[in-house]
LOMIPA-251391 format. One record per residue: x, y, z of N, C-alpha, C, O in turn; residue number from 1; residue in three letters. Coordinates in Angstrom, 3 decimals, m for minus. Example, Ala and Ser with C-alpha at 12.3 -4.5 7.8 and 13.67 -1.06 7.14 Angstrom:
BEGIN
nX: 13.190&nY: m5.690&nZ: 7.800&caX: 12.300&caY: m4.500&caZ: 7.800&cX: 13.200&cY: m3.300&cZ: 7.800&oX: 14.236&oY: m3.319&oZ: 8.465&i: 1&aa: ala $
nX: 12.850&nY: m2.250&nZ: 7.080&caX: 13.670&caY: m1.060&caZ: 7.140&cX: 12.900&cY: 0.030&cZ: 7.870&oX: 13.409&oY: 1.138&oZ: 8.039&i: 2&aa: ser $
***
This chain:
BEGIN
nX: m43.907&nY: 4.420&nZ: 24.104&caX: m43.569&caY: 3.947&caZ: 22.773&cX: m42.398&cY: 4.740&cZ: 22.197&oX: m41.532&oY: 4.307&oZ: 21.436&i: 1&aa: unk $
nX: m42.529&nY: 6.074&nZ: 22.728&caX: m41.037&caY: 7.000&caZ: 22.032&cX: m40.130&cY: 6.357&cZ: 22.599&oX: m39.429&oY: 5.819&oZ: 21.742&i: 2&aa: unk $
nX: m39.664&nY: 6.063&nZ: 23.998&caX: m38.630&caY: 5.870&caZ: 24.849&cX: m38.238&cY: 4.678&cZ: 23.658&oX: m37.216&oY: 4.761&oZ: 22.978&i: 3&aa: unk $
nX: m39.225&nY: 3.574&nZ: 23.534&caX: m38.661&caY: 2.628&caZ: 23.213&cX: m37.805&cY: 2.330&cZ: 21.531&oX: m37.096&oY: 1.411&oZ: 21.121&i: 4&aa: unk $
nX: m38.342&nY: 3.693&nZ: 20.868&caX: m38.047&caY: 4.298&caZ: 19.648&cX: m36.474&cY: 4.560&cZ: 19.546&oX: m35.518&oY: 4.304&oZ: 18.813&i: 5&aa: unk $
nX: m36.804&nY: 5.254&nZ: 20.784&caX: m35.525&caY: 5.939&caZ: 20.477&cX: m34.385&cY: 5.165&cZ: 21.108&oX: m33.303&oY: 5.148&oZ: 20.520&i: 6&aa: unk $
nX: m34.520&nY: 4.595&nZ: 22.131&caX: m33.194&caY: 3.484&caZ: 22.469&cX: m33.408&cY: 2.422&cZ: 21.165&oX: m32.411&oY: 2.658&oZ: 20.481&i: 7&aa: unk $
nX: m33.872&nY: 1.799&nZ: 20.747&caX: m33.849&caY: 0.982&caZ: 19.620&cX: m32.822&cY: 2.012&cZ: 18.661&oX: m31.894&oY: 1.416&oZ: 18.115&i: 8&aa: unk $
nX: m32.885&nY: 3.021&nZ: 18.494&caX: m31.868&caY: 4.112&caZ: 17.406&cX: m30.673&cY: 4.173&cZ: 18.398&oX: m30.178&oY: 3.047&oZ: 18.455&i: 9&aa: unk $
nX: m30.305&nY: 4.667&nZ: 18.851&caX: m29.266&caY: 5.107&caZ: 19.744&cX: m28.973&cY: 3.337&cZ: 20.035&oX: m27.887&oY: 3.267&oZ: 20.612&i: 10&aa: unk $
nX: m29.434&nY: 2.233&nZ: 19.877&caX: m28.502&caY: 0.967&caZ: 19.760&cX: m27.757&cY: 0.521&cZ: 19.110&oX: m26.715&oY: m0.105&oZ: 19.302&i: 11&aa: unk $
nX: m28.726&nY: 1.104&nZ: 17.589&caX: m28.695&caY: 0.763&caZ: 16.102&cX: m27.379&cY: 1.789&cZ: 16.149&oX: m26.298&oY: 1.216&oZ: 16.013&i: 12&aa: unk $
nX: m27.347&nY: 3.013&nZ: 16.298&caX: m26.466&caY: 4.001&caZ: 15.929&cX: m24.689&cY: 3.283&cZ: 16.800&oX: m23.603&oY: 3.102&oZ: 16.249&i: 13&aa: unk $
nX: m25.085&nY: 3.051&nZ: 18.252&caX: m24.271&caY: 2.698&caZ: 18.763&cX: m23.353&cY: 1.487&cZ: 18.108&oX: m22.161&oY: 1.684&oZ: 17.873&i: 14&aa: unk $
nX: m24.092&nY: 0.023&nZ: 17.786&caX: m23.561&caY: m0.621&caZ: 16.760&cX: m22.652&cY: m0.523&cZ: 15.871&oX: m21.549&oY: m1.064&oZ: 15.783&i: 15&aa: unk $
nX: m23.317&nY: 0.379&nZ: 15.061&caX: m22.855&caY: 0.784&caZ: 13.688&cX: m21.491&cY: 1.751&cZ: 14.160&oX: m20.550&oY: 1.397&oZ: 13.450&i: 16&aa: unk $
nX: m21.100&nY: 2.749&nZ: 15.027&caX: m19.884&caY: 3.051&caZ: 15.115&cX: m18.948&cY: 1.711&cZ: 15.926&oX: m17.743&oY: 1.606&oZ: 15.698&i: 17&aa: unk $
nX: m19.451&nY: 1.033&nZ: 16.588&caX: m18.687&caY: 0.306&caZ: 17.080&cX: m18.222&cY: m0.763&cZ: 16.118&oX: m17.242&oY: m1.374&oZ: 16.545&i: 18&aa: unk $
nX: m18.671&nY: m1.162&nZ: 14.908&caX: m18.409&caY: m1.831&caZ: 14.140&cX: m17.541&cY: m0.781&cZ: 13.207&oX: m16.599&oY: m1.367&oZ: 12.673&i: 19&aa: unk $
nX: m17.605&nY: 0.388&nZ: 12.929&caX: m16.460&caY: 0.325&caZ: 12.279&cX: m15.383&cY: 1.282&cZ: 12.918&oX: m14.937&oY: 2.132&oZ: 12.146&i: 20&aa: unk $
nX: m15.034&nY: 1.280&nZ: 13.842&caX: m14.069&caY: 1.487&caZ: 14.398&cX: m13.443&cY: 0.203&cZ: 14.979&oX: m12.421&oY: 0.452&oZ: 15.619&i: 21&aa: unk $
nX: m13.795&nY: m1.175&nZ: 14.930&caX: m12.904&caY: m2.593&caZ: 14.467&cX: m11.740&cY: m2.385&cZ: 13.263&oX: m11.919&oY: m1.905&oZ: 12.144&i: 22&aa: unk $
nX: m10.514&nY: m2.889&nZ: 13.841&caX: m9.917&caY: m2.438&caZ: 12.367&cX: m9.814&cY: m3.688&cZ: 11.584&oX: m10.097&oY: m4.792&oZ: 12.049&i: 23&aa: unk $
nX: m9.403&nY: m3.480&nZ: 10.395&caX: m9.553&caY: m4.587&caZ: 9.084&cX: m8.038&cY: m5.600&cZ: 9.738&oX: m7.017&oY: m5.493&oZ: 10.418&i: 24&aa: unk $
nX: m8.969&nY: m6.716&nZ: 8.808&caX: m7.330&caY: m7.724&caZ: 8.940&cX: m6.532&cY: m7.047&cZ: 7.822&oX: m7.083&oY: m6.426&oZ: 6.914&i: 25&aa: unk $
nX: m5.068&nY: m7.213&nZ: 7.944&caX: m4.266&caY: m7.113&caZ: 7.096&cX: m3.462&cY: m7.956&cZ: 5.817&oX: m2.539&oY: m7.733&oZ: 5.034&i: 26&aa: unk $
nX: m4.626&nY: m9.302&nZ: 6.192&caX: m3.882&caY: m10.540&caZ: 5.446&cX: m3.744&cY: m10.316&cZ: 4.164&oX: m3.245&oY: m11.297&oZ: 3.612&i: 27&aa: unk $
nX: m3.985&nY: m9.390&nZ: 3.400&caX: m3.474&caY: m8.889&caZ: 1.952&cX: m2.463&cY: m8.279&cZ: 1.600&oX: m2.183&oY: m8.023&oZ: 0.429&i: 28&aa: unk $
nX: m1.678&nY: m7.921&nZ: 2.766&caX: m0.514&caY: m7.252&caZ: 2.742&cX: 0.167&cY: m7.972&cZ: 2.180&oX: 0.182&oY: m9.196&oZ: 2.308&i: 29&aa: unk $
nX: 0.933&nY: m7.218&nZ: 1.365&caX: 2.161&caY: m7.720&caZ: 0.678&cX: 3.437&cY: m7.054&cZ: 0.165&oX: 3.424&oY: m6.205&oZ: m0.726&i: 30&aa: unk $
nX: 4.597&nY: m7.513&nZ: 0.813&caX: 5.610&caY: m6.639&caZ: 0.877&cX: 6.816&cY: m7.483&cZ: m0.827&oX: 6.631&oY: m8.629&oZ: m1.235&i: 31&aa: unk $
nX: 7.527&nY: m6.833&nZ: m1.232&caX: 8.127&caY: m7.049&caZ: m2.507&cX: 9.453&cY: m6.454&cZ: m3.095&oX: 9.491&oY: m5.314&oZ: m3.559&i: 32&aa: unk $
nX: 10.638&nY: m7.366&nZ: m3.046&caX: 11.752&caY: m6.133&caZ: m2.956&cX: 12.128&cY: m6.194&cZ: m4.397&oX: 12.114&oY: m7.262&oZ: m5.008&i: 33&aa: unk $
nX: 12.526&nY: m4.857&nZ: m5.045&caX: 12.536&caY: m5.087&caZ: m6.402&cX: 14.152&cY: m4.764&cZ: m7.080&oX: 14.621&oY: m3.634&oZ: m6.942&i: 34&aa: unk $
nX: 14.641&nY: m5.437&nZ: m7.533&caX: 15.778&caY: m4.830&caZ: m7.690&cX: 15.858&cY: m4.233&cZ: m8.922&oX: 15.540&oY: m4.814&oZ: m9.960&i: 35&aa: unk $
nX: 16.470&nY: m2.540&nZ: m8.841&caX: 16.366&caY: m1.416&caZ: m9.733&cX: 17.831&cY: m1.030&cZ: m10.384&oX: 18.892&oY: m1.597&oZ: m10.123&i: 36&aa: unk $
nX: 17.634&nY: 0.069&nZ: m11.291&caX: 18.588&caY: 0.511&caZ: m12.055&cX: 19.214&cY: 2.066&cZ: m11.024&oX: 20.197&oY: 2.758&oZ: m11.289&i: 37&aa: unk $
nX: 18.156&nY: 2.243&nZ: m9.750&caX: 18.608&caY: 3.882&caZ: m9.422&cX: 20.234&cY: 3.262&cZ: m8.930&oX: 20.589&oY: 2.135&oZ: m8.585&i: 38&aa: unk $
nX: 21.138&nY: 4.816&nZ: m9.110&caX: 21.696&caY: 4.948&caZ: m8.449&cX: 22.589&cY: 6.232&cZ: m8.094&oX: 23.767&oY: 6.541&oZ: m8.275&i: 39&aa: unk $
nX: 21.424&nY: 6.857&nZ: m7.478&caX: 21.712&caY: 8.456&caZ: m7.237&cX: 20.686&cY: 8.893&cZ: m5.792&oX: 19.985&oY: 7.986&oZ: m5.343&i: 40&aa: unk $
nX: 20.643&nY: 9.939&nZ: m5.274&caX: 19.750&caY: 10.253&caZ: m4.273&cX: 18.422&cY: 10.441&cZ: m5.389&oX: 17.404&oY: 9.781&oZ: m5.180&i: 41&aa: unk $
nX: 18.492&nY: 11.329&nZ: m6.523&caX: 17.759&caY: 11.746&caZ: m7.688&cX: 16.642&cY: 11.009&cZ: m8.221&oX: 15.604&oY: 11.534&oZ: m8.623&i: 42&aa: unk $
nX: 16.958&nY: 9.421&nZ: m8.209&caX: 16.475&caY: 8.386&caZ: m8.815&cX: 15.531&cY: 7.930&cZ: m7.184&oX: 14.312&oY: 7.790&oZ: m7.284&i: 43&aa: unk $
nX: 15.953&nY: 7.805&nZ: m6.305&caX: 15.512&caY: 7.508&caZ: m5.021&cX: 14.060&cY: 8.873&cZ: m4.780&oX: 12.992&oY: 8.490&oZ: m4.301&i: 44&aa: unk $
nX: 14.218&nY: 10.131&nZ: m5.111&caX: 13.334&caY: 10.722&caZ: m4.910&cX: 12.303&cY: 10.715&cZ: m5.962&oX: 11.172&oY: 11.117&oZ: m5.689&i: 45&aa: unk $
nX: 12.636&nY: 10.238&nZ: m7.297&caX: 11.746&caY: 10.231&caZ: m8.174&cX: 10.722&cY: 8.865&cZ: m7.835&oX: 9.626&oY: 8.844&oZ: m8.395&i: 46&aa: unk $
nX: 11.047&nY: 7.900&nZ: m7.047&caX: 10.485&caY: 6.404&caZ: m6.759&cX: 10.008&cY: 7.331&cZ: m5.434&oX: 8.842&oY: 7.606&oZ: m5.718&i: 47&aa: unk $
nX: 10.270&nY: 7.873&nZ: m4.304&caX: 9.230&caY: 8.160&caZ: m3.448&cX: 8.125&cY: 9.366&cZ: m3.857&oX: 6.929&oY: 9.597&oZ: m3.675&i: 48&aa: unk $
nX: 8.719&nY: 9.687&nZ: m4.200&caX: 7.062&caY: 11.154&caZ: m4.737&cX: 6.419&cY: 10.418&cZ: m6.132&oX: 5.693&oY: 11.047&oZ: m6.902&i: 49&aa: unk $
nX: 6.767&nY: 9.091&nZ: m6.327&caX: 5.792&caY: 8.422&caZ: m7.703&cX: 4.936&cY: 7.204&cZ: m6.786&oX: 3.881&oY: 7.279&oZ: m6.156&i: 50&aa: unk $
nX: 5.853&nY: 6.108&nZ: m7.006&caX: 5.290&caY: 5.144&caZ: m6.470&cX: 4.257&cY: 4.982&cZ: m4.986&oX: 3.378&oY: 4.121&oZ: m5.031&i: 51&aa: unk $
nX: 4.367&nY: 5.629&nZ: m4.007&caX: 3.673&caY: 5.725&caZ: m2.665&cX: 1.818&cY: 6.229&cZ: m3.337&oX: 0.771&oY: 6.177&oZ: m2.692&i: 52&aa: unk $
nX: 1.994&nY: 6.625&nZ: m4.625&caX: 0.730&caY: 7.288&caZ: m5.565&cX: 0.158&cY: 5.975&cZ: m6.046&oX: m1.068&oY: 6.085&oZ: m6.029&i: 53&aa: unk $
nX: 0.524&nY: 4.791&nZ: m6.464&caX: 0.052&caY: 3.684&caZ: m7.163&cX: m1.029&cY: 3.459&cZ: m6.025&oX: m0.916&oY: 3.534&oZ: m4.801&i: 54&aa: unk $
nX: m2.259&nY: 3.116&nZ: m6.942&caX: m2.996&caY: 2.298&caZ: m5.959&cX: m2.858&cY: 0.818&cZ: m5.181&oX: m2.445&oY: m0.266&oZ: m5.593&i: 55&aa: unk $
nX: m3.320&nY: 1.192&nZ: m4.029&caX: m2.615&caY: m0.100&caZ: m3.122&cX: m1.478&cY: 0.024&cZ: m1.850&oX: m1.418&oY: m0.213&oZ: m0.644&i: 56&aa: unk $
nX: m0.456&nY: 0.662&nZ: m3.155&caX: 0.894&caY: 0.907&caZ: m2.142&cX: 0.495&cY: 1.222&cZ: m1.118&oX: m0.609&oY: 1.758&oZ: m1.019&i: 57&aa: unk $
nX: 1.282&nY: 0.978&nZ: m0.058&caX: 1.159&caY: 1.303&caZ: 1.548&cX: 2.455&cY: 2.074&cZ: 1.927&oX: 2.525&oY: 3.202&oZ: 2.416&i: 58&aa: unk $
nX: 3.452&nY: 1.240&nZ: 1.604&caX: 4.992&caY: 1.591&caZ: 2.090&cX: 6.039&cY: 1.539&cZ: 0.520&oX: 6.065&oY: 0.861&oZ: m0.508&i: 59&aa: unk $
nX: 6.841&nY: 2.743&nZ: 1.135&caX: 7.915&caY: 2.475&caZ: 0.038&cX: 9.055&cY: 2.903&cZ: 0.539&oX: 9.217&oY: 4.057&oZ: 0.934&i: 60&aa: unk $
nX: 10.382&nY: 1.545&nZ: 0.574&caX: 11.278&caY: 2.175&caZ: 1.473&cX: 12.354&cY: 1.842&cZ: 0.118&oX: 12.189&oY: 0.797&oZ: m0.511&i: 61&aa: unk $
nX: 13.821&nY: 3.138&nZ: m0.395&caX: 14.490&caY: 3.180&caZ: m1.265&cX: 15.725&cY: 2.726&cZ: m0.181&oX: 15.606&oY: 3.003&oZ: 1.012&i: 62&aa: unk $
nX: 16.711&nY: 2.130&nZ: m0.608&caX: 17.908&caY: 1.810&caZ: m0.785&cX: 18.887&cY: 1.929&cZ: m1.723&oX: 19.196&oY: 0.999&oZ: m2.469&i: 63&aa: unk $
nX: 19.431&nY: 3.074&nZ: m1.743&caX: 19.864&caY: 3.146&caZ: m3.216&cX: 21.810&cY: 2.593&cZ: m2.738&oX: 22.627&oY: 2.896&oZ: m3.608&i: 64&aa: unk $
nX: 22.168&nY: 2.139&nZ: m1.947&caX: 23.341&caY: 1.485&caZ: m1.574&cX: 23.081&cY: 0.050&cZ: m2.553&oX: 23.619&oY: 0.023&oZ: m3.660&i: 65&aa: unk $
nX: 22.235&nY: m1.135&nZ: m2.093&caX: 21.953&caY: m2.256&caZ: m2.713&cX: 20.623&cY: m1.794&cZ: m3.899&oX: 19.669&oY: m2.571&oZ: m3.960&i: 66&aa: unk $
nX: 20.615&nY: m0.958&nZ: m4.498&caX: 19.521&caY: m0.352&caZ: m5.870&cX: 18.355&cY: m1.631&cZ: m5.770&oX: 18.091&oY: m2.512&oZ: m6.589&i: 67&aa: unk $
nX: 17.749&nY: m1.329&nZ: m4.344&caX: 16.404&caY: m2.118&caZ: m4.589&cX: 15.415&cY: m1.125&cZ: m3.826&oX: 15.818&oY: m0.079&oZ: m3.318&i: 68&aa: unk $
nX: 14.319&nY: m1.469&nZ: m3.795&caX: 13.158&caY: m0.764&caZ: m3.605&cX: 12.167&cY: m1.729&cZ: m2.830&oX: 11.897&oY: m2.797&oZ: m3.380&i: 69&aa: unk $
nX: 11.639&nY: m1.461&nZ: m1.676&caX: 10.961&caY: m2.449&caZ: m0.891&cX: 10.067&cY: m1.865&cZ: m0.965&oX: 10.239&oY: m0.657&oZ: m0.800&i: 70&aa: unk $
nX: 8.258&nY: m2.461&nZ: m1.318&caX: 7.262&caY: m2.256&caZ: m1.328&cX: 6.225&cY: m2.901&cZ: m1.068&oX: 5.908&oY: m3.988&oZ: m1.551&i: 71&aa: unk $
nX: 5.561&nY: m2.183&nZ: m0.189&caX: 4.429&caY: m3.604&caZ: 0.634&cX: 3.213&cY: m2.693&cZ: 0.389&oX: 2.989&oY: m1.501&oZ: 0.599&i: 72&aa: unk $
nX: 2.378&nY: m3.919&nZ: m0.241&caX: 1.086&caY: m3.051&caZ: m1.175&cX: 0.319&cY: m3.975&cZ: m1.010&oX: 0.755&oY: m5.100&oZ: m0.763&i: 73&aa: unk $
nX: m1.405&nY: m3.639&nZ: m1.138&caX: m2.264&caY: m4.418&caZ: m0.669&cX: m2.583&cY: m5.658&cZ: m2.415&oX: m2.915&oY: m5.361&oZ: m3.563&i: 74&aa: unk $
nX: m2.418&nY: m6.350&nZ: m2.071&caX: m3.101&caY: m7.235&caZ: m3.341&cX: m3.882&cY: m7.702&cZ: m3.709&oX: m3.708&oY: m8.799&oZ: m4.240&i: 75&aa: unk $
nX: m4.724&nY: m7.331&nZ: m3.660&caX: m6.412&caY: m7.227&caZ: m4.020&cX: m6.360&cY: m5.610&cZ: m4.961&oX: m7.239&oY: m5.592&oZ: m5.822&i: 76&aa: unk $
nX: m5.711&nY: m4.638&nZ: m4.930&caX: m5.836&caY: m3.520&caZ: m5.352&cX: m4.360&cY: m3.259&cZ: m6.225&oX: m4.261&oY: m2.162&oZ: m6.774&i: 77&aa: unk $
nX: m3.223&nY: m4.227&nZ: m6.367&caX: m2.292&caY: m4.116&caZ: m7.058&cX: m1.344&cY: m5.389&cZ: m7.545&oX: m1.153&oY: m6.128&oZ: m6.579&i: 78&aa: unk $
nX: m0.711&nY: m5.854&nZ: m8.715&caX: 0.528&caY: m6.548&caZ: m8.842&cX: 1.712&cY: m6.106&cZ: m8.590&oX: 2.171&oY: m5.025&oZ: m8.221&i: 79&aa: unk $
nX: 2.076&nY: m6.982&nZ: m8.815&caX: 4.053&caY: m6.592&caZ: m8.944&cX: 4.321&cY: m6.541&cZ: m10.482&oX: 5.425&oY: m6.147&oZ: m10.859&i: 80&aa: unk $
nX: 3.487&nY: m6.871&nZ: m11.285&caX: 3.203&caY: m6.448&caZ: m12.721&cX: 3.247&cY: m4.691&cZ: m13.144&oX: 3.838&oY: m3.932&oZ: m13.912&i: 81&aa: unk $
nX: 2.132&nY: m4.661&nZ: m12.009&caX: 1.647&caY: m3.399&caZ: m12.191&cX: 2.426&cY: m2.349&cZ: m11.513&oX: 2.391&oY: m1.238&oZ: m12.042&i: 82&aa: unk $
nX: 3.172&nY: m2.505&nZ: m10.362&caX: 4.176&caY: m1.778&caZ: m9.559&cX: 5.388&cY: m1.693&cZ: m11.022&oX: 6.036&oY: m0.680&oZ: m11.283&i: 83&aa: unk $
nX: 5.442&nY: m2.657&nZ: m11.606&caX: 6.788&caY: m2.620&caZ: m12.909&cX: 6.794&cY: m2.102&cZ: m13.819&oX: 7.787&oY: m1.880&oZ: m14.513&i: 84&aa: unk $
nX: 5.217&nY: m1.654&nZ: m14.122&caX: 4.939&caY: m0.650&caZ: m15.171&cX: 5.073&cY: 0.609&cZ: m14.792&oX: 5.330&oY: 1.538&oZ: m15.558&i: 85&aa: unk $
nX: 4.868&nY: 0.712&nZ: m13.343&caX: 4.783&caY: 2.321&caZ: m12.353&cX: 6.538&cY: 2.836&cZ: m12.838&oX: 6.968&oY: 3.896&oZ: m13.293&i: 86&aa: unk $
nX: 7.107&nY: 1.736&nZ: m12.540&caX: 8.694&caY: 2.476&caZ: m12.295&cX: 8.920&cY: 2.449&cZ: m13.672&oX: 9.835&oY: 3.210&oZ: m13.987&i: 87&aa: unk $
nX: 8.409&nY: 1.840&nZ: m14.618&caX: 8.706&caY: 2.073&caZ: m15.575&cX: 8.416&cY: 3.663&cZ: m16.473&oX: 9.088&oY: 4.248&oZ: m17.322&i: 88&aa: unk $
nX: 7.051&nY: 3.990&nZ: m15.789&caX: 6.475&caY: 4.929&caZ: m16.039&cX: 8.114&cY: 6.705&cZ: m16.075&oX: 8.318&oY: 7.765&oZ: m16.667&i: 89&aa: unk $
nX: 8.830&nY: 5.707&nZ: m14.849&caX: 9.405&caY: 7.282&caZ: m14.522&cX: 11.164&cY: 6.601&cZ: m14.801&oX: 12.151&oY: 6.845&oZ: m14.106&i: 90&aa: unk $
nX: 11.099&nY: 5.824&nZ: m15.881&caX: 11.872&caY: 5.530&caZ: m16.724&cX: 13.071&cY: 5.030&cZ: m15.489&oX: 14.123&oY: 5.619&oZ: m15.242&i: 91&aa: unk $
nX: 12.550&nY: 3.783&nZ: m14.832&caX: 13.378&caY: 2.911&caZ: m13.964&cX: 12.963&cY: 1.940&cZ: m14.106&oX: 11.760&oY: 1.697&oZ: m14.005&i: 92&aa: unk $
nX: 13.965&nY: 1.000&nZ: m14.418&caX: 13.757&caY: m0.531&caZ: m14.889&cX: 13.530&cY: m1.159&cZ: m13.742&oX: 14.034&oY: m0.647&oZ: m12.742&i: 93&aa: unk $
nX: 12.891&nY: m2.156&nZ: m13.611&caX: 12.322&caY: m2.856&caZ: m11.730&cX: 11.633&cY: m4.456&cZ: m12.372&oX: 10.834&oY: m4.853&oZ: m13.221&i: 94&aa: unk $
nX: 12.774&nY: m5.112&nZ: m11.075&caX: 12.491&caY: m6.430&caZ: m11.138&cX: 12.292&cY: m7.024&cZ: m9.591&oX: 13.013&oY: m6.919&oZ: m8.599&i: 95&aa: unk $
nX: 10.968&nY: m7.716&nZ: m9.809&caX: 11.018&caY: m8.308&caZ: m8.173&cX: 12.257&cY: m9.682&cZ: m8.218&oX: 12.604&oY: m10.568&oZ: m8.999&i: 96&aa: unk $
nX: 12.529&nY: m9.291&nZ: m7.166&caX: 13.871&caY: m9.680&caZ: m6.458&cX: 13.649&cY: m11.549&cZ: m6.422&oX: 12.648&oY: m11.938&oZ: m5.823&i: 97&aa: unk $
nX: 14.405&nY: m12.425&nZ: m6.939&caX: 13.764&caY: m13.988&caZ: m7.244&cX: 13.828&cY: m14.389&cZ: m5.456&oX: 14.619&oY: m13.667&oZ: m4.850&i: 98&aa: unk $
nX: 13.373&nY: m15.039&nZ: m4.919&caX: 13.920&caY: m15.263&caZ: m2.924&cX: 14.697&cY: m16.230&cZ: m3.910&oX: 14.472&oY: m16.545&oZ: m5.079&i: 99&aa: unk $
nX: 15.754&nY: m16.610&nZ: m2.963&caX: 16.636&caY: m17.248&caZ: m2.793&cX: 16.229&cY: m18.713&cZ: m1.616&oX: 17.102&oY: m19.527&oZ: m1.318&i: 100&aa: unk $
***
């Protein structure tokens, strides 16, 4: 009756890591290019040591040649509302970019 105890646990246990070491889908990803007011290295470091902090964010890549800001953030956990208040926060004006 132990034997059978204990493989019943050590199945259960086995399971349970094998399920979460599956990784998540990513279909919430969402990437967003915003076009900004930086245009200095200055303004570029104040958007990476802020924004990569918002909840959600994943990636934040600066361009300060074309003054936009590419950001791919999960959306279930953020807007592009809310990314506009972030840069606003560190006194940079930010508009997502209209597609063309």
């Amino acid at each position: 009756m132990r034997k059978i105890i204990m493989m019943c646990l050590v199945a259960l246990f086995g399971i349970g890591i094998a399920n979460a070491q599956q990784p998540k889908a990513d279909a919430k990803s969402v990437t967003t290019v915003f076009v900004t007011d930086i245009d200095c290295q200055g303004c570029a470091k104040k958007v990476t040591n802020t924004i990569p902090y918002e909840k959600g964010v994943k990636d934040v890549q600066v361009d300060v040649a074309t003054k936009t800001v590419t950001v791919t953030y999960d959306s279930t956990k953020t807007t592009e509302e809310t990314l506009v208040k972030a840069f606003a926060k560190i006194k940079i004006k930010a508009e997502p970019k209209k597609e063309e």
